[in-house]
C-alpha atoms as an extended CHARMM CRD file, in Angstrom:
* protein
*
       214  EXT
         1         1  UNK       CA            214.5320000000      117.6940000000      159.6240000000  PROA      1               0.0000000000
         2         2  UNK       CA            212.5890000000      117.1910000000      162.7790000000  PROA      2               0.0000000000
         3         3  UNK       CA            209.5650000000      118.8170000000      163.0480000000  PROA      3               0.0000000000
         4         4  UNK       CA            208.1170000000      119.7470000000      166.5480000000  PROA      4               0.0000000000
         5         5  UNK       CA            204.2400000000      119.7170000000      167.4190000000  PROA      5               0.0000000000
         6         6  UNK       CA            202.3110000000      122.1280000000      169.1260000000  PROA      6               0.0000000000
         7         7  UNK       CA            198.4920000000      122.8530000000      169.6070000000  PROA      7               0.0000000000
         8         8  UNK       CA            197.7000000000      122.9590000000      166.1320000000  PROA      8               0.0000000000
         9         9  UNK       CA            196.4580000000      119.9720000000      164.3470000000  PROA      9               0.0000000000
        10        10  UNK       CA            198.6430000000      119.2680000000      161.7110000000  PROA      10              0.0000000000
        11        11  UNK       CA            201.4440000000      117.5830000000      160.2560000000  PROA      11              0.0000000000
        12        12  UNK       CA            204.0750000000      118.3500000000      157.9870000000  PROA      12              0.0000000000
        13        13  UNK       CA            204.3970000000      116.9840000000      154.5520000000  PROA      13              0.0000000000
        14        14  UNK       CA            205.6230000000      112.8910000000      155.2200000000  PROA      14              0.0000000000
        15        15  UNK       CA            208.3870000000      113.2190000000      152.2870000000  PROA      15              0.0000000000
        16        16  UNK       CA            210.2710000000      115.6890000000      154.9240000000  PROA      16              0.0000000000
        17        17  UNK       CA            210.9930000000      112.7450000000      157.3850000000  PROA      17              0.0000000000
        18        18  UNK       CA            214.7690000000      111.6420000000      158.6450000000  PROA      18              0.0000000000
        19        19  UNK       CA            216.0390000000      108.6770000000      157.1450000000  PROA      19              0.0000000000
        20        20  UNK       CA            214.8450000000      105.9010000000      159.8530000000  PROA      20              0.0000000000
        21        21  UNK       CA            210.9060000000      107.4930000000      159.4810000000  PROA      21              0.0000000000
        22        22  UNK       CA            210.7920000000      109.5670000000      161.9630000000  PROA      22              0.0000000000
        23        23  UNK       CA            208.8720000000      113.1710000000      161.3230000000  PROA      23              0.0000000000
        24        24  UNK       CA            208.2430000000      114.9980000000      164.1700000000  PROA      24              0.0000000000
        25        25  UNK       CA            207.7890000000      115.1290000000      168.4660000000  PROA      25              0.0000000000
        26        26  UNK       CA            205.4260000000      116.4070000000      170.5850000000  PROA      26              0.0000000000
        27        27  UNK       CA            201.8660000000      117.6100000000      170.1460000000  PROA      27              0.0000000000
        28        28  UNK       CA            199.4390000000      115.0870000000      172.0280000000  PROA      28              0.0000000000
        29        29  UNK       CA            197.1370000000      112.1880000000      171.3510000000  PROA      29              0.0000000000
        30        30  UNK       CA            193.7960000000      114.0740000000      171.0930000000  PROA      30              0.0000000000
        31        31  UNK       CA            191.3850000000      112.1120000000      168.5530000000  PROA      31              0.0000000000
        32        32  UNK       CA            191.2380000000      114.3640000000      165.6960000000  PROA      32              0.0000000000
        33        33  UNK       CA            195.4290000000      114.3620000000      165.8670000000  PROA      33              0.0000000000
        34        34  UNK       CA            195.2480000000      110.6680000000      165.6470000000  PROA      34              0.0000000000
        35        35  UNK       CA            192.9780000000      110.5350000000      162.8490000000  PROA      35              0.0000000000
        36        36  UNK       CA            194.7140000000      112.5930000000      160.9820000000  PROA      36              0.0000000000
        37        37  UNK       CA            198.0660000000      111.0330000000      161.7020000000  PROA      37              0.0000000000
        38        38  UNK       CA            196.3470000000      107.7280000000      160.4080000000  PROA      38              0.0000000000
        39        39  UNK       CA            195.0070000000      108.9280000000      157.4140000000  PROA      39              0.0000000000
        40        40  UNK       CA            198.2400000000      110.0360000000      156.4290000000  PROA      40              0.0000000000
        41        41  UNK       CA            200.1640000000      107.2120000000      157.6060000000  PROA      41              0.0000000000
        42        42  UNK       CA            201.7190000000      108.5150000000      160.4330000000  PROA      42              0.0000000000
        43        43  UNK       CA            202.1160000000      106.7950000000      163.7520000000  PROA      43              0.0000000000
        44        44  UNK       CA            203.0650000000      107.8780000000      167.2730000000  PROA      44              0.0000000000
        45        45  UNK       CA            205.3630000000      105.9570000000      169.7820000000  PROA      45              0.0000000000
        46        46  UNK       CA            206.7960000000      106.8840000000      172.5370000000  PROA      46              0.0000000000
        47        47  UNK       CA            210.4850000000      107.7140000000      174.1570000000  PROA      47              0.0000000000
        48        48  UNK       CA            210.6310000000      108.0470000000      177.5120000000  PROA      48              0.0000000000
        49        49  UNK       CA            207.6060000000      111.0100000000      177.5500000000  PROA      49              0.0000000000
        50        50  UNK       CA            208.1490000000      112.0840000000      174.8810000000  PROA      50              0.0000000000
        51        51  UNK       CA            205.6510000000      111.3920000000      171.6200000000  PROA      51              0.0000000000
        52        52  UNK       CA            207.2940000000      110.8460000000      168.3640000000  PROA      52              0.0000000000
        53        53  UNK       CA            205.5410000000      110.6810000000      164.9970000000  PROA      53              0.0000000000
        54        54  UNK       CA            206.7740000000      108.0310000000      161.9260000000  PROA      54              0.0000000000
        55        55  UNK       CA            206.0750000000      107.2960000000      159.0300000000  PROA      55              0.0000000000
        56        56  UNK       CA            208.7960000000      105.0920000000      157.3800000000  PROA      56              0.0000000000
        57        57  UNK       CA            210.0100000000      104.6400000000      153.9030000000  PROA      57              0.0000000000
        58        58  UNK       CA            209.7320000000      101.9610000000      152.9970000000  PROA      58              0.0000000000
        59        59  UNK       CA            206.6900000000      100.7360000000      154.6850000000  PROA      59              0.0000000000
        60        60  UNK       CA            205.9830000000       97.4580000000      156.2640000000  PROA      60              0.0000000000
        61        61  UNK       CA            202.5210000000       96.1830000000      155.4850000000  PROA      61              0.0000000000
        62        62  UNK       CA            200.2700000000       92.7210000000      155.1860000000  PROA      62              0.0000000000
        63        63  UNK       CA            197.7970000000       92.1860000000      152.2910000000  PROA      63              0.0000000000
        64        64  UNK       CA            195.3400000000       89.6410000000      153.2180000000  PROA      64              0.0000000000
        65        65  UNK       CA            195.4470000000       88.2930000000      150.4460000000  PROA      65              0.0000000000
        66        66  UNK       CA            199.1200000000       86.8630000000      150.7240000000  PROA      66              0.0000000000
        67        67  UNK       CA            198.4540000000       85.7690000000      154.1930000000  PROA      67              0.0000000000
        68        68  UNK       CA            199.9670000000       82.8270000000      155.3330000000  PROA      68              0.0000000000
        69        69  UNK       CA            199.2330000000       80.1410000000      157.7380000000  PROA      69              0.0000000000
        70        70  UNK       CA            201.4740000000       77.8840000000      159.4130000000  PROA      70              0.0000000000
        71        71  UNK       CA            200.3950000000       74.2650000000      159.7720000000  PROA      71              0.0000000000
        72        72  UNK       CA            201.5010000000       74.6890000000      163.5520000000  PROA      72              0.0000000000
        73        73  UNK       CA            198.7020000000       77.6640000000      163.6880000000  PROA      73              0.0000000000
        74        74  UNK       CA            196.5280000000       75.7160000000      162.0590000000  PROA      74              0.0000000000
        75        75  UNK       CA            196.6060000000       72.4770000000      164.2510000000  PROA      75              0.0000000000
        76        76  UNK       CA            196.4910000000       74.8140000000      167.1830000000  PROA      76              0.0000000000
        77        77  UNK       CA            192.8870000000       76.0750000000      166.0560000000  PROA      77              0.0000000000
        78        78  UNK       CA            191.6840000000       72.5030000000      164.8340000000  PROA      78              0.0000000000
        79        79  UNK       CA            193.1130000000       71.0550000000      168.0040000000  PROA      79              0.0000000000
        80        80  UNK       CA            191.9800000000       74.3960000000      171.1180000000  PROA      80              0.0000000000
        81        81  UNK       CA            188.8050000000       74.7430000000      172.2420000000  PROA      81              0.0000000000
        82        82  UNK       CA            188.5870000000       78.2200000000      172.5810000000  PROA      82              0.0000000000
        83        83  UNK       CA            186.7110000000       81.3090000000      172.1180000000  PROA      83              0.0000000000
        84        84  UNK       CA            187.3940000000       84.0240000000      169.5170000000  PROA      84              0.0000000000
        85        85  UNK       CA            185.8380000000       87.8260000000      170.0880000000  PROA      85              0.0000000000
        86        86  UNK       CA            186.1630000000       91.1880000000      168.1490000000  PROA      86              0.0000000000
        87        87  UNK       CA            185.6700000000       94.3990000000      170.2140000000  PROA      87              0.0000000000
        88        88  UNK       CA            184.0710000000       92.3000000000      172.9570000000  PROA      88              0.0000000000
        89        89  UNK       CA            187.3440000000       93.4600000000      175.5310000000  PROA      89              0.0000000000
        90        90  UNK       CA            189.5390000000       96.3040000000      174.3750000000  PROA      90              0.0000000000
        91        91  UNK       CA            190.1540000000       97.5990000000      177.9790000000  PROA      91              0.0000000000
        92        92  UNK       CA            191.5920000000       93.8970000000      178.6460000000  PROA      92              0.0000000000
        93        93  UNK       CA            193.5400000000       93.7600000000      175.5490000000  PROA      93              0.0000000000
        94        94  UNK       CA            195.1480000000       96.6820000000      175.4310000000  PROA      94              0.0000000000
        95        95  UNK       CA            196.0850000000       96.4930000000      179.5200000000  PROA      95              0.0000000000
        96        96  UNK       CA            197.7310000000       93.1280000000      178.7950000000  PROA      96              0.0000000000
        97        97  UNK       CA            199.3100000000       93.8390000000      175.9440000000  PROA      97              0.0000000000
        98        98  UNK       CA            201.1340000000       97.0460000000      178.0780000000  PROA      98              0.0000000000
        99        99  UNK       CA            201.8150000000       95.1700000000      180.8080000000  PROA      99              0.0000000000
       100       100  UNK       CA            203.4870000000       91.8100000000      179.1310000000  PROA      100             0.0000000000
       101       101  UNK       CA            206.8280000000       91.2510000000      179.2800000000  PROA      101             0.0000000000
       102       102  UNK       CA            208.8860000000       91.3630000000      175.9750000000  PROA      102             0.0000000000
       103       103  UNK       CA            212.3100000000       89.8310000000      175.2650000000  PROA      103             0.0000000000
       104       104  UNK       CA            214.7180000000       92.3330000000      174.6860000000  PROA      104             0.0000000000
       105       105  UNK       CA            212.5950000000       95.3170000000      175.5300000000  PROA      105             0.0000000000
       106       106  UNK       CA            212.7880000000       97.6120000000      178.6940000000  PROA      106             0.0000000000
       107       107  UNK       CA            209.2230000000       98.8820000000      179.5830000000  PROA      107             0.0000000000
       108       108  UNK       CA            206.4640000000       99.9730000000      177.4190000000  PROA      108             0.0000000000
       109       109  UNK       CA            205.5620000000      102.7580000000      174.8200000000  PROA      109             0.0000000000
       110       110  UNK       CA            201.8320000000      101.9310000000      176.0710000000  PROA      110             0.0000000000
       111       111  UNK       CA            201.9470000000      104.2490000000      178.1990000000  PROA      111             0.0000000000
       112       112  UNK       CA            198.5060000000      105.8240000000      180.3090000000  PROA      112             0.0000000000
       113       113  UNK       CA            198.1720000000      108.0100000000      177.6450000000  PROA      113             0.0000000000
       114       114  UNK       CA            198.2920000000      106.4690000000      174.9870000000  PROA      114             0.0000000000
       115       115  UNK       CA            196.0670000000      103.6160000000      176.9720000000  PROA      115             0.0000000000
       116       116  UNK       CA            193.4240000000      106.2330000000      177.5890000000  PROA      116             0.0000000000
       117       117  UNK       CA            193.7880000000      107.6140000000      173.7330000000  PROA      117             0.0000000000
       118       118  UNK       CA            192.9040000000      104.5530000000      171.6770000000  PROA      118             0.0000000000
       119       119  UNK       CA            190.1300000000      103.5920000000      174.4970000000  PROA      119             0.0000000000
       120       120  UNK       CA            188.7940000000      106.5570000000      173.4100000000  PROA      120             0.0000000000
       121       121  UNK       CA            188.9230000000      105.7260000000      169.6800000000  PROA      121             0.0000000000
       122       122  UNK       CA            187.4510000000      102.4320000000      170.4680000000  PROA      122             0.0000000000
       123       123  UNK       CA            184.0550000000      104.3280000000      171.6670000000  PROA      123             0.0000000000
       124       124  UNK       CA            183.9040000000      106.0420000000      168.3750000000  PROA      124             0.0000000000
       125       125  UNK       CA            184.2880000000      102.3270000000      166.6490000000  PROA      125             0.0000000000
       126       126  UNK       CA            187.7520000000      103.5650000000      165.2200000000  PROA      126             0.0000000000
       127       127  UNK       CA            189.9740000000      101.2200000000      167.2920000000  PROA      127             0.0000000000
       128       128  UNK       CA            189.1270000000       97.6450000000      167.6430000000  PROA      128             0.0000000000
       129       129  UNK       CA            190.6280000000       94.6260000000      169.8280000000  PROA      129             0.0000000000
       130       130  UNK       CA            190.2960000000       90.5540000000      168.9910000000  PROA      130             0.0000000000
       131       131  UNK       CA            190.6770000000       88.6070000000      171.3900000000  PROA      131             0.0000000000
       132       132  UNK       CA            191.5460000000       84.8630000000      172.3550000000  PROA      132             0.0000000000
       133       133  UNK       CA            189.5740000000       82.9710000000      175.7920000000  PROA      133             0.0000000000
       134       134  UNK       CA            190.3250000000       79.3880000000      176.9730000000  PROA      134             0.0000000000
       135       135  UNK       CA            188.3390000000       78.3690000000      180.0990000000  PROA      135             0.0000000000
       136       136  UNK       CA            187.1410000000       82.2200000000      180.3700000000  PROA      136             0.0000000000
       137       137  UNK       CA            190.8050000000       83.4440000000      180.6740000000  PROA      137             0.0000000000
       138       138  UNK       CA            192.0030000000       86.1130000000      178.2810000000  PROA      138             0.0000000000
       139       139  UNK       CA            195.0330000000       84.2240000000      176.6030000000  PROA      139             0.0000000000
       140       140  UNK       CA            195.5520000000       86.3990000000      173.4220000000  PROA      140             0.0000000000
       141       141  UNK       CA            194.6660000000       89.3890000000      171.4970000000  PROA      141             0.0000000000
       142       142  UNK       CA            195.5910000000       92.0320000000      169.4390000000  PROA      142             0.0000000000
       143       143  UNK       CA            193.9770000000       95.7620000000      169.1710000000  PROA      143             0.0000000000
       144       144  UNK       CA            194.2560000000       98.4670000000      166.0300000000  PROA      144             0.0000000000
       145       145  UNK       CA            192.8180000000      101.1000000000      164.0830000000  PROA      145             0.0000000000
       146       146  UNK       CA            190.3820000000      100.3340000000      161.5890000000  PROA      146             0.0000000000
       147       147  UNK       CA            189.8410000000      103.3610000000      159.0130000000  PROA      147             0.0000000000
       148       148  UNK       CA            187.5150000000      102.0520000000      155.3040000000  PROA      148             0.0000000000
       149       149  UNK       CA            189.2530000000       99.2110000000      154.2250000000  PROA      149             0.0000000000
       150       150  UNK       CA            192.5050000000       99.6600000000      156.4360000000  PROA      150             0.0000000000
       151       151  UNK       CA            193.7600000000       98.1560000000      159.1670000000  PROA      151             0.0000000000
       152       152  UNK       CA            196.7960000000       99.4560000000      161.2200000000  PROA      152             0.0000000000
       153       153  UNK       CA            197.9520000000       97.1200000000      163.7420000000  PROA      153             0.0000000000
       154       154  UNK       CA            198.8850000000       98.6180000000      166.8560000000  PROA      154             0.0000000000
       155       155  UNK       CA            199.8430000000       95.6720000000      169.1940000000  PROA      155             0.0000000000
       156       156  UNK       CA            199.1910000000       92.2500000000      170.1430000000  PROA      156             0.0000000000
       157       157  UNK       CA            199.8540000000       89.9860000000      173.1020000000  PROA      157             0.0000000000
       158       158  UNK       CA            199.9600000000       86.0680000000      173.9950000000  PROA      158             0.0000000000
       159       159  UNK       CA            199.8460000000       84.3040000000      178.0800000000  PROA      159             0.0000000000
       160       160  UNK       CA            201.6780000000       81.3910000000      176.2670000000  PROA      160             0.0000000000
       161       161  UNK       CA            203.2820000000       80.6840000000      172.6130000000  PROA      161             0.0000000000
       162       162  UNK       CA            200.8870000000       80.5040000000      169.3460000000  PROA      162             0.0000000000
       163       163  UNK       CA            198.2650000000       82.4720000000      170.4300000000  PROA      163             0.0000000000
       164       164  UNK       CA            198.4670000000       85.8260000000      169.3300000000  PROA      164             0.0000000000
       165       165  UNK       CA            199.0770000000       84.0090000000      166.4350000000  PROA      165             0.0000000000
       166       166  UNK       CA            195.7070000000       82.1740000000      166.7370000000  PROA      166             0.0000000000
       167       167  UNK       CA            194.1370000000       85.8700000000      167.0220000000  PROA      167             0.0000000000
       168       168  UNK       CA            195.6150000000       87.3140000000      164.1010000000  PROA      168             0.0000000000
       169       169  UNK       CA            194.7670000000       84.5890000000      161.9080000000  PROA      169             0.0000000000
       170       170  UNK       CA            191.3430000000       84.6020000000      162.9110000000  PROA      170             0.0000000000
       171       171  UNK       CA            191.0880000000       88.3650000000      162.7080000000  PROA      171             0.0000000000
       172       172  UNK       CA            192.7800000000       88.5420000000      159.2590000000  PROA      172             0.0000000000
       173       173  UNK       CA            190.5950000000       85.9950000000      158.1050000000  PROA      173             0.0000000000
       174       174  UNK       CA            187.2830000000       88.1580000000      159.2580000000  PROA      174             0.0000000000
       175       175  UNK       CA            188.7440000000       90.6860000000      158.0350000000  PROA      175             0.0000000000
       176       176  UNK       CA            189.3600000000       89.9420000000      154.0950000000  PROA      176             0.0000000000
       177       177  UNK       CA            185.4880000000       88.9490000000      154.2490000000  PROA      177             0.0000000000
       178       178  UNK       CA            185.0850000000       92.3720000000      155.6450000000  PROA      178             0.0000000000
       179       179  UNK       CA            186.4570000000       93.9170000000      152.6780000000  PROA      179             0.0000000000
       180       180  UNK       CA            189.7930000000       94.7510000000      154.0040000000  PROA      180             0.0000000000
       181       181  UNK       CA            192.7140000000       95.2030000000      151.6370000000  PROA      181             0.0000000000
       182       182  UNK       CA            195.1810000000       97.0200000000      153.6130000000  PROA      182             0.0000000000
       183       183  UNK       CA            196.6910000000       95.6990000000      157.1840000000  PROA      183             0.0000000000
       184       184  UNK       CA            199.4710000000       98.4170000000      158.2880000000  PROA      184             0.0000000000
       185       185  UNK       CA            202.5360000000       96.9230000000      160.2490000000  PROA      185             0.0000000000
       186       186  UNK       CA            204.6770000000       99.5220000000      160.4360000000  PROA      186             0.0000000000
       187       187  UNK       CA            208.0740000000       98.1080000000      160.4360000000  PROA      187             0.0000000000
       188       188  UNK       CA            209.4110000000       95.1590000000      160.0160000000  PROA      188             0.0000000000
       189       189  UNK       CA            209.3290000000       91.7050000000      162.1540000000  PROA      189             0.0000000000
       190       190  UNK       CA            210.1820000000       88.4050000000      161.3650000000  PROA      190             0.0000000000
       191       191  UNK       CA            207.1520000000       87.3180000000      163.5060000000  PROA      191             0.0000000000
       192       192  UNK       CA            205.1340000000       89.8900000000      160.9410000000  PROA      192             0.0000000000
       193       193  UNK       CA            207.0270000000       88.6040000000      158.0090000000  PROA      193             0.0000000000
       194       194  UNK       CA            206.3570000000       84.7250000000      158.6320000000  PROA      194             0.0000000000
       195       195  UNK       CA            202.6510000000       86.0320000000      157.7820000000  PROA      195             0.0000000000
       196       196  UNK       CA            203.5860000000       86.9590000000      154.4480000000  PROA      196             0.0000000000
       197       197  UNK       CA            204.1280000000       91.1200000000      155.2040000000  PROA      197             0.0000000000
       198       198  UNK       CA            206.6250000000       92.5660000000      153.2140000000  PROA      198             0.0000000000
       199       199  UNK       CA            207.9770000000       96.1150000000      152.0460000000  PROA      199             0.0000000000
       200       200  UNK       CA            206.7160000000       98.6170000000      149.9460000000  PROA      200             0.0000000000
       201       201  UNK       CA            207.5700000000      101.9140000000      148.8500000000  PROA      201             0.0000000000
       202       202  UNK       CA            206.1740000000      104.6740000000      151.3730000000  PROA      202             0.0000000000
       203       203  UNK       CA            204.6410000000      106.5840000000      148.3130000000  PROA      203             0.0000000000
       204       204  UNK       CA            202.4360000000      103.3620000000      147.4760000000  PROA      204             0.0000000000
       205       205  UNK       CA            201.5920000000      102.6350000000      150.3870000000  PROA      205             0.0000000000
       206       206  UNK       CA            200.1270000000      106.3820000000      150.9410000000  PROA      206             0.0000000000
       207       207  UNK       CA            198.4240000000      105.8050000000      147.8670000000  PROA      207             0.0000000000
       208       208  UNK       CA            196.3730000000      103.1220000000      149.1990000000  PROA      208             0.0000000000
       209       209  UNK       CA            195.5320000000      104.8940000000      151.8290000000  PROA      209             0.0000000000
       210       210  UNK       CA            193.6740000000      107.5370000000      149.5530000000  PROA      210             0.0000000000
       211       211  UNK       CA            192.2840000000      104.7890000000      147.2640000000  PROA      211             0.0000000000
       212       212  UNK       CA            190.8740000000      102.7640000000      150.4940000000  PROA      212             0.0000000000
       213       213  UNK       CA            190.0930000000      105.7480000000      153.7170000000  PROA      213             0.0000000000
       214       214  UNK       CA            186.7470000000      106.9280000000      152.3640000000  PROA      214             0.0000000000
């Protein structure tokens, strides 16, 4: 059953979701909808202009503590001299990482509004962006929400191969000192996977949640 959103801030119960994760459409990305779709796992993304709300089953997700580094990561920081930054550009990461081209995907679901939405939640300190500079230039990043000891990963760019990667490792690595048990990736990649994310049941992972959002 789809579900369809109106002024009221609120979602129905996750369990009622189609199939593929999808719960309901519509409403809008004010900040107290967003935190409340994040508490309760639920993320939007966009189709065409329309806002749709997930929350699969099963659930895609990182613990830092199986994170994995690839030597070719690895000899990319040992061997780069660049500069790693948390929060220090979200306006630049979250531009680039709407406006670079993807293989195999038309467009954007980063649209202005949701562009406008999380830079709002990064005033509050809710969202947060890391970010990778060679010679000054913005070359990589990544930006998310960051809720207790959770992290849900939003979206991530790189100007050239391995260095989003470069960013993520460094992030996920201040992160676990940080306390962080919990990095949300929604749905599965094989570039997410190769990090050592896997699946777990939706009603765990919403259990978590609880146990690690204050």
């Amino acid at each position: 059953m789809l579900f369809m959103l109106n002024q009221d801030i609120i979602f129905p119960p996750v369990h009622l979701s189609e199939p593929d994760g999808l719960l309901a459409l519509g409403g809008d990305l004010r900040t107290e909808r967003l935190l409340l779709a994040y508490r309760n796992g639920i993320f939007p993304w966009y189709q065409e202009s329309d806002i749709l709300w997930w929350c699969p089953d099963p659930r895609f997700v990182l613990f830092p503590s199986d994170f994995k580094v690839s030597a070719q990561t690895r000899k990319m920081l040992d061997e780069t001299k660049y500069t790693f930054t948390v929060n220090q550009d979200f306006a630049g990461v979250i531009r680039r990482c709407k406006e670079i081209s993807r293989p195999g995907q038309d467009g954007t679901w980063i649209t202005d509004e949701v562009e406008q939405a999380y830079t709002a939640l990064h005033k509050l300190g809710v969202a947060q962006s890391a970010e990778i500079r060679i010679h000054d230039e913005l070359v990589g990043g990544l930006y998310g929400i960051r809720m207790g000891n959770v992290f849900f990963g939003e979206s991530m760019f790189s100007s050239k191969p391995g260095y989003s990667r470069m960013a993520f490792t460094l992030y996920v690595e201040q992160l676990k000192k940080e306390g962080v048990q919990l990095i949300d990736c929604q749905v599965y990649t094989d570039y997410l996977a190769s990090f050592g994310a896997a699946m777990i049941p939706r009603s765990e992972f919403l259990s978590l949640l609880k146990k690690w959002i204050p």
